[in-house]
N, C-alpha and C positions, 0 to 999 in steps of 0.2 A: 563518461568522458570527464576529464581533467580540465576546471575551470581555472584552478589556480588560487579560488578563493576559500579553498575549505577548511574548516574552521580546526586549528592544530590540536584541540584535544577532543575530537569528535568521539565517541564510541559505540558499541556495537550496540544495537536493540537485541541481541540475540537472548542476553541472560533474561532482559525482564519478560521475554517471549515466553520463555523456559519457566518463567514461575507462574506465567498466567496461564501457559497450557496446565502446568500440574496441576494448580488452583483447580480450572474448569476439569479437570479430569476426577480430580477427588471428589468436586458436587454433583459430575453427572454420574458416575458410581454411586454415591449414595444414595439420588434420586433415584436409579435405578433399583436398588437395592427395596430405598421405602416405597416406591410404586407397586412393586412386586409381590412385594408382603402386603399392598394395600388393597389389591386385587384388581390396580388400575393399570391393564396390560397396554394400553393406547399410550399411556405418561410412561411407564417404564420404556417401551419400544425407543419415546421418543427420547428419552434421558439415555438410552444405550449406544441412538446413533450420534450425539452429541461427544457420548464418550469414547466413542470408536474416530472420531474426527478428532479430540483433544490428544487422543492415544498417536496419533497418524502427525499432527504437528509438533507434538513432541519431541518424536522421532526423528522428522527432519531436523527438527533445532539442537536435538545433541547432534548428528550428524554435521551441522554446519559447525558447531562448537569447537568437535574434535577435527577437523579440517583447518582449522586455524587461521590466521588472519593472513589474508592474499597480497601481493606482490602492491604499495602502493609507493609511489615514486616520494623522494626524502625533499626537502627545502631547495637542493643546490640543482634539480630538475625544476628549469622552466617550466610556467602552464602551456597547453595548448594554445594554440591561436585559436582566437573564437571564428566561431563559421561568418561570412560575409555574405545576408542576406542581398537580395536582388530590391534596388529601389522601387518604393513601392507605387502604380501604376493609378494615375491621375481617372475618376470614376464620373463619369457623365450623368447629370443630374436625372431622375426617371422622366419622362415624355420622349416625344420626338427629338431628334439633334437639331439642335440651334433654336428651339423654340426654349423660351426662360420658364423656370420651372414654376409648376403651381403650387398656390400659397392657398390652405385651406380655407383662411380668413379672406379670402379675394373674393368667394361664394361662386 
């Protein structure tokens, strides 16, 4: 939703997404890589499904890349009216009603 306050040179997290999935892509291939060679099949397993998840949000983030930036309304479009919560409801202190509440310090 459109508050009206958003800030006019905001941008996308998409790119630095895109260099941190490669990043974690490139280490957990190589961990896999040296686990492998190292004969530790439990650290490799676990460095391939790392990299099969860095491989996977990659993915989505060139996808969202090349999809290009979405419809958003220019300066001379007012913001939304903000929603108009319901006044909020007077709460009776714990005990009985109408008896005054107790005070720890009263013993």
């Amino acid at each position: 939703m459109r508050s009206g306050n958003e800030p006019v040179t905001a941008r996308s997290p998409l790119r630095l997404r895109f260099w941190l999935s490669l990043w974690g892509l490139i280490w957990a291939a190589a961990g896999t890589t040296a686990f492998s060679l190292a004969g530790r099949p439990g650290w490799a397993a676990a460095c391939g499904v790392v990299a099969l998840l860095a491989a996977a949000d990659l993915a989505v983030v060139i996808r969202h890349i090349r999809q290009g930036p979405h419809y958003q309304p220019g300066r001379d479009i007012p913001p939304y009216e903000p929603l108009h919560d319901p006044p909020p409801t007077s709460r009776e202190p714990r005990g009985t009603p109408g008896e005054p509440p107790h005070h720890p310090s009263e013993g």
